[in-house]
N, CA, C and O atoms as a GROMACS GRO file, in nm:
protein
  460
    1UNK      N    1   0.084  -0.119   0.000
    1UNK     CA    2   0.000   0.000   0.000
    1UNK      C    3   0.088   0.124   0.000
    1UNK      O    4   0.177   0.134   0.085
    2UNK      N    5   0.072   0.200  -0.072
    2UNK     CA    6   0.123   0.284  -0.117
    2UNK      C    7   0.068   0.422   0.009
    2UNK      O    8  -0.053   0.440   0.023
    3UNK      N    9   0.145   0.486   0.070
    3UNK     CA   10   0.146   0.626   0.148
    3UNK      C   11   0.216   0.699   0.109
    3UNK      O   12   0.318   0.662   0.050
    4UNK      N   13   0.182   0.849   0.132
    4UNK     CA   14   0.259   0.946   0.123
    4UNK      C   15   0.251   1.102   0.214
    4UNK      O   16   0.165   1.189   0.199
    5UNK      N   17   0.351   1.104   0.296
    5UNK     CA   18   0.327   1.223   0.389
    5UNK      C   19   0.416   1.348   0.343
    5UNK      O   20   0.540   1.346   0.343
    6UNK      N   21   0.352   1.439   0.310
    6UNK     CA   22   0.431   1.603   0.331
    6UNK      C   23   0.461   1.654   0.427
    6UNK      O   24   0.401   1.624   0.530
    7UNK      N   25   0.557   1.743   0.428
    7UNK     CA   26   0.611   1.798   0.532
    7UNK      C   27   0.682   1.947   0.447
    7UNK      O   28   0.698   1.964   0.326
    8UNK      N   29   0.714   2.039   0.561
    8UNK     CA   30   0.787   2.154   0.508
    8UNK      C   31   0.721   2.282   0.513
    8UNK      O   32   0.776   2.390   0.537
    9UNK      N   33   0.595   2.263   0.488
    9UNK     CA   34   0.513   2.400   0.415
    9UNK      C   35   0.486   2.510   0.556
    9UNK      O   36   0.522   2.470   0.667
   10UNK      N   37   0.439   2.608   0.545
   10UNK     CA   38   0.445   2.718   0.626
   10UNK      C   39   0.446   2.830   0.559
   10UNK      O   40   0.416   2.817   0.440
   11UNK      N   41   0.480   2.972   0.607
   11UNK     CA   42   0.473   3.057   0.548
   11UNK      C   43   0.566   3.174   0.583
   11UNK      O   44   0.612   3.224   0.685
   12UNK      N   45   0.575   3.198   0.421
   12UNK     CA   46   0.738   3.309   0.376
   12UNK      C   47   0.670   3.387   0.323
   12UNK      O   48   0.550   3.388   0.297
   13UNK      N   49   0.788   3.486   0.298
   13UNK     CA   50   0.776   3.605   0.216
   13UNK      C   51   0.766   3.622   0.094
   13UNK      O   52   0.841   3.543   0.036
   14UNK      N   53   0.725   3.670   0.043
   14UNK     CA   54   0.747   3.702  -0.135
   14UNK      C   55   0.910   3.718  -0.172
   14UNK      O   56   0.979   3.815  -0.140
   15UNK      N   57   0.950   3.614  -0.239
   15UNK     CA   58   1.041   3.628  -0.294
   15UNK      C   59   1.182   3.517  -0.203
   15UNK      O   60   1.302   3.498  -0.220
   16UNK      N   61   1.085   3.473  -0.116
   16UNK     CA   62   1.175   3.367  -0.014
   16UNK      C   63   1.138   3.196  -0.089
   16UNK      O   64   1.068   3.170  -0.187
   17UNK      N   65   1.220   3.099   0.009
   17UNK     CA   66   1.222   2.968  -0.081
   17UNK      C   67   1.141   2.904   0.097
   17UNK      O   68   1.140   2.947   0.212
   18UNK      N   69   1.080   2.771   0.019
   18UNK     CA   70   1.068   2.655   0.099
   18UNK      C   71   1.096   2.506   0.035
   18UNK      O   72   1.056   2.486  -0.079
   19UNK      N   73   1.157   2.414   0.097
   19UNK     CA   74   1.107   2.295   0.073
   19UNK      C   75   1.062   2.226   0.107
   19UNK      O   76   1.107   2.188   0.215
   20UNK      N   77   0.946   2.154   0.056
   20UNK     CA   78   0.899   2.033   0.090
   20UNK      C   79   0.910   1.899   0.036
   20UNK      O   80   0.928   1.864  -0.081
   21UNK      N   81   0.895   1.828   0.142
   21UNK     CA   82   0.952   1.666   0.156
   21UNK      C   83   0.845   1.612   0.102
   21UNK      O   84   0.740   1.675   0.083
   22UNK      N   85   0.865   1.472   0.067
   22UNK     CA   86   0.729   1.375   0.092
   22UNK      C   87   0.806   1.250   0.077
   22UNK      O   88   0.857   1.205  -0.026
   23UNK      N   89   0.805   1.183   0.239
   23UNK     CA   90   0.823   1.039   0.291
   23UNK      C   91   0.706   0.933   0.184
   23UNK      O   92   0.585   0.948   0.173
   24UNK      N   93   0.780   0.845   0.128
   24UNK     CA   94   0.722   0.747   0.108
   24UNK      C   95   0.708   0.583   0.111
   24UNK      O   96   0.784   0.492   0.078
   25UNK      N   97   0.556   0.587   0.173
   25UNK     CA   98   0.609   0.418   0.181
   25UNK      C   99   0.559   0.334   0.092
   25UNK      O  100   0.509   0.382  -0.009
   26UNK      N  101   0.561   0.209   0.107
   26UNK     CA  102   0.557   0.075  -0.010
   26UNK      C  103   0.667   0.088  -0.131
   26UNK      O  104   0.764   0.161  -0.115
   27UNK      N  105   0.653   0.034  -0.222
   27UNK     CA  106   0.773  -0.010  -0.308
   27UNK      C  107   0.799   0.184  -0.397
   27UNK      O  108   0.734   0.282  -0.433
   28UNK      N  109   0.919   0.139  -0.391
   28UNK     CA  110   0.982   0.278  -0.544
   28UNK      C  111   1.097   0.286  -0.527
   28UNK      O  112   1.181   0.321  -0.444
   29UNK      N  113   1.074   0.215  -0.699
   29UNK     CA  114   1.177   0.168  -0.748
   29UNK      C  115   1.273   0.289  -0.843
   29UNK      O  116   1.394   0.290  -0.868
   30UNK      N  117   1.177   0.375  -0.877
   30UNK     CA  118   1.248   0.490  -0.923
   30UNK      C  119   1.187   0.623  -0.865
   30UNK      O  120   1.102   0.616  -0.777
   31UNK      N  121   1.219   0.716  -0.902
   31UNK     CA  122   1.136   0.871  -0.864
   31UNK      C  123   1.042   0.896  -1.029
   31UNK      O  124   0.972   0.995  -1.053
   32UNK      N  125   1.062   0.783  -1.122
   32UNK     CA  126   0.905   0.777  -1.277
   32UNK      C  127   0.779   0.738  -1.179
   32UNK      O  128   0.753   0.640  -1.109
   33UNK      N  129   0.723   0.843  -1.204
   33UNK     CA  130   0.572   0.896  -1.135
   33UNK      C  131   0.549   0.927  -1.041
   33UNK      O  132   0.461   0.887  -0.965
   34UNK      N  133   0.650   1.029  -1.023
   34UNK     CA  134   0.657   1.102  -0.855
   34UNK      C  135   0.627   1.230  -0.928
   34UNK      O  136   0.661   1.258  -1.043
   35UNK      N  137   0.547   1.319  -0.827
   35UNK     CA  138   0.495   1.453  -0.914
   35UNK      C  139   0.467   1.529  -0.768
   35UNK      O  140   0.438   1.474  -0.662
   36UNK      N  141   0.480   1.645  -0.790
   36UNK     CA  142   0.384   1.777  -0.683
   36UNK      C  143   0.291   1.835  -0.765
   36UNK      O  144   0.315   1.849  -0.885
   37UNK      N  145   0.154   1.882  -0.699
   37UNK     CA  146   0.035   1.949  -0.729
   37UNK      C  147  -0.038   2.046  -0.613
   37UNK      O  148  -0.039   2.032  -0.491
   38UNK      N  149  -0.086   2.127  -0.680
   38UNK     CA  150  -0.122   2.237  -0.590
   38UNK      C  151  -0.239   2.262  -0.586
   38UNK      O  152  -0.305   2.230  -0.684
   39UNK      N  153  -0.289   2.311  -0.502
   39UNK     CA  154  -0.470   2.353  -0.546
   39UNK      C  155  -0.453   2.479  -0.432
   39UNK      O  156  -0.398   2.484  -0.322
   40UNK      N  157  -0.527   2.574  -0.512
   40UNK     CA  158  -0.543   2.719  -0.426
   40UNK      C  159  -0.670   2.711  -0.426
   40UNK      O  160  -0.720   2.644  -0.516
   41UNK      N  161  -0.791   2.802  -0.288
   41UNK     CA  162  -0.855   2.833  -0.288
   41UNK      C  163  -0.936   2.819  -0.414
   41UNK      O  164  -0.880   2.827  -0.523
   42UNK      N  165  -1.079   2.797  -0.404
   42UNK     CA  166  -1.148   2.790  -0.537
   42UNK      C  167  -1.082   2.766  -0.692
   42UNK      O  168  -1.148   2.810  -0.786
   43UNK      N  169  -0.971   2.706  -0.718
   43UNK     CA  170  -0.896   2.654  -0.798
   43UNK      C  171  -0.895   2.510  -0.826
   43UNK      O  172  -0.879   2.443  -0.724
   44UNK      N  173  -0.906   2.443  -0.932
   44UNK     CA  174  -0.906   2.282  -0.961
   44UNK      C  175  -0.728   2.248  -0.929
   44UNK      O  176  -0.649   2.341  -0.946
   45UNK      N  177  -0.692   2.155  -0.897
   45UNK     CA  178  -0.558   2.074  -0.862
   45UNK      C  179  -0.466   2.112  -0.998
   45UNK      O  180  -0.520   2.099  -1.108
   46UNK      N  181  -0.382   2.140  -0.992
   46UNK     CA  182  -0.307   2.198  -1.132
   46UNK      C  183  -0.158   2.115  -1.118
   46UNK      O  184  -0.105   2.160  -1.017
   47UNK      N  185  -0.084   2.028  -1.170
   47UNK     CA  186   0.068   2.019  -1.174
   47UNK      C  187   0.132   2.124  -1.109
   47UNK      O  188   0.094   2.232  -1.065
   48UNK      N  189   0.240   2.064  -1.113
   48UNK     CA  190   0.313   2.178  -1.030
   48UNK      C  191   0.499   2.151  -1.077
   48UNK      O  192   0.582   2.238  -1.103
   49UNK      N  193   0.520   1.984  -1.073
   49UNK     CA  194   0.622   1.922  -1.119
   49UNK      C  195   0.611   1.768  -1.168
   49UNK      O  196   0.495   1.732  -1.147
   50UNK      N  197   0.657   1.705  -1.202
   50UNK     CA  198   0.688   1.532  -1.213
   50UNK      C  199   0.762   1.486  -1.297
   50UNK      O  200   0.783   1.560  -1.393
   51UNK      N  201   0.821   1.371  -1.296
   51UNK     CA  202   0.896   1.311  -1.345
   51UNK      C  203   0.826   1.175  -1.360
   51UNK      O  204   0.776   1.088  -1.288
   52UNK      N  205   0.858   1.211  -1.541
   52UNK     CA  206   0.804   1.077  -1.604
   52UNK      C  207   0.872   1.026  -1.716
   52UNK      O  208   0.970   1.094  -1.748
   53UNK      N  209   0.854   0.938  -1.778
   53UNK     CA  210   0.915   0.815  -1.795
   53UNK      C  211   1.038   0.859  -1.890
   53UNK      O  212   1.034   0.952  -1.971
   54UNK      N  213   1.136   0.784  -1.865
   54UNK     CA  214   1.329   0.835  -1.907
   54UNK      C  215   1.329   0.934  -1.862
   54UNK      O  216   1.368   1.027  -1.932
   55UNK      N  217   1.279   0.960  -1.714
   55UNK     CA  218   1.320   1.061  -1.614
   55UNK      C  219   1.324   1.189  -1.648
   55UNK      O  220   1.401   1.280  -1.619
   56UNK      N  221   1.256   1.184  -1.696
   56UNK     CA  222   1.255   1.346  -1.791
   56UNK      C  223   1.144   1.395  -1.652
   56UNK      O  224   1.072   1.315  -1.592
   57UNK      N  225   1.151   1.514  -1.627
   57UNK     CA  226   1.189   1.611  -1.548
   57UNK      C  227   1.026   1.736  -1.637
   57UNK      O  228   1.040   1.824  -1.722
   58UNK      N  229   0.877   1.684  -1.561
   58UNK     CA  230   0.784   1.818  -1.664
   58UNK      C  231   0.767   1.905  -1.546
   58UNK      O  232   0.741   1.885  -1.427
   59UNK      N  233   0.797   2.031  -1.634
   59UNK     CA  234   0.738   2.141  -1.508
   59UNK      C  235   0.651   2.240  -1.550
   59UNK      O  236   0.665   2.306  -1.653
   60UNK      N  237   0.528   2.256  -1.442
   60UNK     CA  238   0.445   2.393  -1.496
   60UNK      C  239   0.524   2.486  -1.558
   60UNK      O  240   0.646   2.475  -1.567
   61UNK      N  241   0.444   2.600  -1.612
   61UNK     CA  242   0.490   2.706  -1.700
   61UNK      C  243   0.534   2.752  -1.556
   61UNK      O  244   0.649   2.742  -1.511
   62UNK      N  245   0.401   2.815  -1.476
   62UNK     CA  246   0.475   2.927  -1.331
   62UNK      C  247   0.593   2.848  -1.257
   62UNK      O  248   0.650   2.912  -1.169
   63UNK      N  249   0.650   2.679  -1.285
   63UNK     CA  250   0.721   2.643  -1.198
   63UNK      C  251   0.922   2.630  -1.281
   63UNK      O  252   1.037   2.612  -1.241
   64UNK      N  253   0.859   2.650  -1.392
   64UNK     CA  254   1.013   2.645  -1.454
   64UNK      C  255   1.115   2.800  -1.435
   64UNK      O  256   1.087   2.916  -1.468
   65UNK      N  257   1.220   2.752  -1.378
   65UNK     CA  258   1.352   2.871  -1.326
   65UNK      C  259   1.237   2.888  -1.221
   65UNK      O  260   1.159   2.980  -1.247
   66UNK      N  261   1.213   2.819  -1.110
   66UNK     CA  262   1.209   2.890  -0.998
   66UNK      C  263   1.170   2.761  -0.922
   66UNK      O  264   1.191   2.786  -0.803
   67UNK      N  265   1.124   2.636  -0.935
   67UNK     CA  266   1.117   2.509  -0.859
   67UNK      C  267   1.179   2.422  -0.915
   67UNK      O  268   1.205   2.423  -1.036
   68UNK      N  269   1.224   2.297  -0.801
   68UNK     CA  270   1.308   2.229  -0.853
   68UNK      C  271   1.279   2.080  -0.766
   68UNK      O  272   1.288   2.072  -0.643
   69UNK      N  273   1.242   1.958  -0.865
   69UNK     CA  274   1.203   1.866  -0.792
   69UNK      C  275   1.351   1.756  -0.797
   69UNK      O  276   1.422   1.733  -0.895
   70UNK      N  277   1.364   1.709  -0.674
   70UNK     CA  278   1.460   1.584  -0.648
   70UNK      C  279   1.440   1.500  -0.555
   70UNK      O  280   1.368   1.531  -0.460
   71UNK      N  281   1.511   1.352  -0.566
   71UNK     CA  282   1.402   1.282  -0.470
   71UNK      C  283   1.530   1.153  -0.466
   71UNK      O  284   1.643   1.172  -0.511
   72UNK      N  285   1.497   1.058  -0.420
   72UNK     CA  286   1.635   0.897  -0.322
   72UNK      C  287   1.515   0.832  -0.356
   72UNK      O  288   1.418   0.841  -0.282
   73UNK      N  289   1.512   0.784  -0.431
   73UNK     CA  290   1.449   0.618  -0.451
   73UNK      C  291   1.446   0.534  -0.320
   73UNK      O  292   1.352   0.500  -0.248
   74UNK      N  293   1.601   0.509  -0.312
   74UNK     CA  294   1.638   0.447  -0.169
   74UNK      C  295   1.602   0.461  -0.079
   74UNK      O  296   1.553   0.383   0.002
   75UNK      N  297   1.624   0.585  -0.076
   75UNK     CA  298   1.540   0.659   0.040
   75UNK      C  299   1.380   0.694   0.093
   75UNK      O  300   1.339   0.722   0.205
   76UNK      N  301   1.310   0.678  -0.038
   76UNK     CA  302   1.211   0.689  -0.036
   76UNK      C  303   1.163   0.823  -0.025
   76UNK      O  304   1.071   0.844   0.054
   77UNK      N  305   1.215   0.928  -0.099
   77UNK     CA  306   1.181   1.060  -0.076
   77UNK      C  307   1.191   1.126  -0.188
   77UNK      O  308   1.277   1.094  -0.270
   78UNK      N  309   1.112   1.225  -0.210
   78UNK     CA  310   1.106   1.326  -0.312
   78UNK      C  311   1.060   1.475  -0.226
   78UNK      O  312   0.987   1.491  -0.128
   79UNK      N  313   1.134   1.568  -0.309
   79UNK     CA  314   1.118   1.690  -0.295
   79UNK      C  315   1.129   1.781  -0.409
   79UNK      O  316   1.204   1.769  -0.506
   80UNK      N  317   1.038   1.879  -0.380
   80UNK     CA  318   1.029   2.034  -0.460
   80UNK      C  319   1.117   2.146  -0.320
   80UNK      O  320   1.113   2.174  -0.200
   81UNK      N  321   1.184   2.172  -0.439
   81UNK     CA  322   1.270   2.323  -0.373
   81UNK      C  323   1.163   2.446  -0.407
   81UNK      O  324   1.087   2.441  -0.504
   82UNK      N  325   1.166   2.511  -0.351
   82UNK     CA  326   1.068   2.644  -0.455
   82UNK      C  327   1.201   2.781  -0.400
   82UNK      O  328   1.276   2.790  -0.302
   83UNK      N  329   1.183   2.845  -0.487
   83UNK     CA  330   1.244   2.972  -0.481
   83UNK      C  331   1.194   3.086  -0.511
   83UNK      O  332   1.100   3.073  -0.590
   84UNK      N  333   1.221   3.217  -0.477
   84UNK     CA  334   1.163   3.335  -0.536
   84UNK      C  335   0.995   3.353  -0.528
   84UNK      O  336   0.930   3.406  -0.618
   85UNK      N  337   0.942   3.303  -0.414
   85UNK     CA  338   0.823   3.277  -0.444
   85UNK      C  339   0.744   3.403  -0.406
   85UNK      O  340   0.776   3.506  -0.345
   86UNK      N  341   0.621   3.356  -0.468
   86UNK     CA  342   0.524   3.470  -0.530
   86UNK      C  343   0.357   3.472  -0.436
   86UNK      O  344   0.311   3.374  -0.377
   87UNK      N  345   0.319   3.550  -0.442
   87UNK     CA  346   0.182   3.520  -0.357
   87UNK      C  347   0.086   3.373  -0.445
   87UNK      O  348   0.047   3.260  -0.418
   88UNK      N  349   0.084   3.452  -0.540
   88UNK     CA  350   0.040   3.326  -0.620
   88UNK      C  351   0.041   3.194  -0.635
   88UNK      O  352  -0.040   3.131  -0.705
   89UNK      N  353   0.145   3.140  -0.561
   89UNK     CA  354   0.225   3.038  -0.526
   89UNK      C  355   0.144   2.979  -0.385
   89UNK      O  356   0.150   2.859  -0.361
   90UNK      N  357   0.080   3.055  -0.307
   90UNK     CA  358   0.015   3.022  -0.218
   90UNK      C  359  -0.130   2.874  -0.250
   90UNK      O  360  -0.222   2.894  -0.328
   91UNK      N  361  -0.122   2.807  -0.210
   91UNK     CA  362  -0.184   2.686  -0.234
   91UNK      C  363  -0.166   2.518  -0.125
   91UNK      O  364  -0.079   2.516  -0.037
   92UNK      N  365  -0.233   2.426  -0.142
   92UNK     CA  366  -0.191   2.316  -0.061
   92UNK      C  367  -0.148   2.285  -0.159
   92UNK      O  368  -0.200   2.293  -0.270
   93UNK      N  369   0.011   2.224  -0.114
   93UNK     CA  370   0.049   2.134  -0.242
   93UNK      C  371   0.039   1.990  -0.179
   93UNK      O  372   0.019   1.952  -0.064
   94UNK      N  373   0.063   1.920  -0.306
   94UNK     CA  374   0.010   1.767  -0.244
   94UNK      C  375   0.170   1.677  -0.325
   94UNK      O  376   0.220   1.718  -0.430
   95UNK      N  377   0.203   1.600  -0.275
   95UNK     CA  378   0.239   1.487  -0.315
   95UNK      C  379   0.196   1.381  -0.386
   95UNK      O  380   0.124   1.300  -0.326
   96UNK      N  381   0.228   1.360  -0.519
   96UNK     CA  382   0.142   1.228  -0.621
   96UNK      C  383   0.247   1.117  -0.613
   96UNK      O  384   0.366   1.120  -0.581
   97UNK      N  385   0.177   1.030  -0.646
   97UNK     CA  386   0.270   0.908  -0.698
   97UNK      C  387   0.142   0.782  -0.782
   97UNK      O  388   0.046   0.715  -0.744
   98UNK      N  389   0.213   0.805  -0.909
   98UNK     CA  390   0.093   0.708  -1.019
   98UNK      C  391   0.178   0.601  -1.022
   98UNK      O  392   0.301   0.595  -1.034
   99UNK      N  393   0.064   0.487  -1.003
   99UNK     CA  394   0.194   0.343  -0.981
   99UNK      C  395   0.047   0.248  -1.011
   99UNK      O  396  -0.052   0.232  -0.940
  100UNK      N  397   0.092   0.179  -1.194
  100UNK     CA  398  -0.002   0.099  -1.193
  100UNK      C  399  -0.100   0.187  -1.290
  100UNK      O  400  -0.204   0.136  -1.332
  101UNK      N  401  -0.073   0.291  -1.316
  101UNK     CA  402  -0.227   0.359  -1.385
  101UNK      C  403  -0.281   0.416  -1.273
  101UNK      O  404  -0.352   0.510  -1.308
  102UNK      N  405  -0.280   0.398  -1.130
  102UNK     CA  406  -0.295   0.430  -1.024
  102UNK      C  407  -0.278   0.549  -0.954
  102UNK      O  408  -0.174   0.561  -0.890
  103UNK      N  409  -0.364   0.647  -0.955
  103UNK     CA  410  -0.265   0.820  -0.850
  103UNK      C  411  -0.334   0.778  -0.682
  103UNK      O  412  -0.444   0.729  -0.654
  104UNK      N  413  -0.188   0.833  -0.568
  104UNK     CA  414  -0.218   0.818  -0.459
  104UNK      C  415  -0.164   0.923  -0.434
  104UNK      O  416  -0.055   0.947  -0.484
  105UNK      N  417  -0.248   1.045  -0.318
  105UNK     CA  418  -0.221   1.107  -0.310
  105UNK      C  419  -0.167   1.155  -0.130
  105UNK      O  420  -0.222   1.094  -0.039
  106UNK      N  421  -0.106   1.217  -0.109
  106UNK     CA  422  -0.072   1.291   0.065
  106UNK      C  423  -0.179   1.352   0.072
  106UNK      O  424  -0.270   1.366  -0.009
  107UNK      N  425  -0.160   1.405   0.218
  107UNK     CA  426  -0.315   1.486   0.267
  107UNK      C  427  -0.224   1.607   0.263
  107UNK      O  428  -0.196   1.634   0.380
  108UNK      N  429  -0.177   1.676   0.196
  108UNK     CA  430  -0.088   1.809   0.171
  108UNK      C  431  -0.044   1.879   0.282
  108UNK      O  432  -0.041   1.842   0.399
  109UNK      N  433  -0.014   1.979   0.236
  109UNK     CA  434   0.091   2.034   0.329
  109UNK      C  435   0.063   2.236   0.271
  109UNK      O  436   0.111   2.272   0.164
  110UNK      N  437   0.012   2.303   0.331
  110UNK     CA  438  -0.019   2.454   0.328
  110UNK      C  439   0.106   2.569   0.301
  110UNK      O  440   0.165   2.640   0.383
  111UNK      N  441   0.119   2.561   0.192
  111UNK     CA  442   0.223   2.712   0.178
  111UNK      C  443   0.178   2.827   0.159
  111UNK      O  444   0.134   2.843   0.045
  112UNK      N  445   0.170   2.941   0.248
  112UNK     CA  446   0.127   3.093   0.222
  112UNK      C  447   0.233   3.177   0.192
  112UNK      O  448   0.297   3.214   0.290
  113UNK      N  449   0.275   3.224   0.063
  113UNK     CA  450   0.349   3.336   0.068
  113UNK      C  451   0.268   3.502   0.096
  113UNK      O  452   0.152   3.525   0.061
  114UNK      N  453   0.320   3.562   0.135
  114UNK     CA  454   0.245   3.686   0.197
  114UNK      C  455   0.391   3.792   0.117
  114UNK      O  456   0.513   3.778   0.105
  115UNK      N  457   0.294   3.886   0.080
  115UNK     CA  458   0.336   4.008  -0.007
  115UNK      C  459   0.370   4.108   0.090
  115UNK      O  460   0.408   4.219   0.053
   0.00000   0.00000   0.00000
């Protein structure tokens, strides 16, 4: 069974960084179909980052030159760096992992940037 917990989120300034973690358990074997997603206030769930298959590396339009996802297989961990961040940026982000045709998601983790 596949889990996934976030950690990290809180709240910065405009133009400050956070990262967040996401511990994972059951099998992973690579960081192919590990992803972050965000949902703001009255907003549908939007990408945010992931890595999919030959590790190729997709990032939102608002997340390219300014987030940065990396993650230990071994370890069982993936993370988004964020930098330079923006009010806009304010949202729960969530932790994905598609395994199987399968999405499982974290119960997220709250980032407020404040202007």
């Amino acid at each position: 069974q596949v889990q996934l917990v976030e950690s990290g989120g809180g709240l910065v300034q405009a133009g400050g960084s956070l990262r967040l973690s996401c511990a994972v358990s059951g099998t992973m074997i690579s960081l192919i179909g590990m992803g972050w997603y965000r949902q703001a206030p009255g907003k549908s769930r939007e990408l945010v980052a992931r890595v999919v298959a030959g590790n190729i590396e997709d990032y939102a339009g608002s997340a390219k030159g300014r987030f940065t996802i990396s993650g230990d297989a071994a370890k069982k961990t993936f993370d988004l760096q964020m930098n330079r961040l923006r009010p806009d940026d304010t949202a729960v982000y969530y932790c994905n992992k598609v395994d199987l045709g399968q999405h499982y998601w974290g119960q997220g983790t709250q980032v407020t940037v404040s202007s």
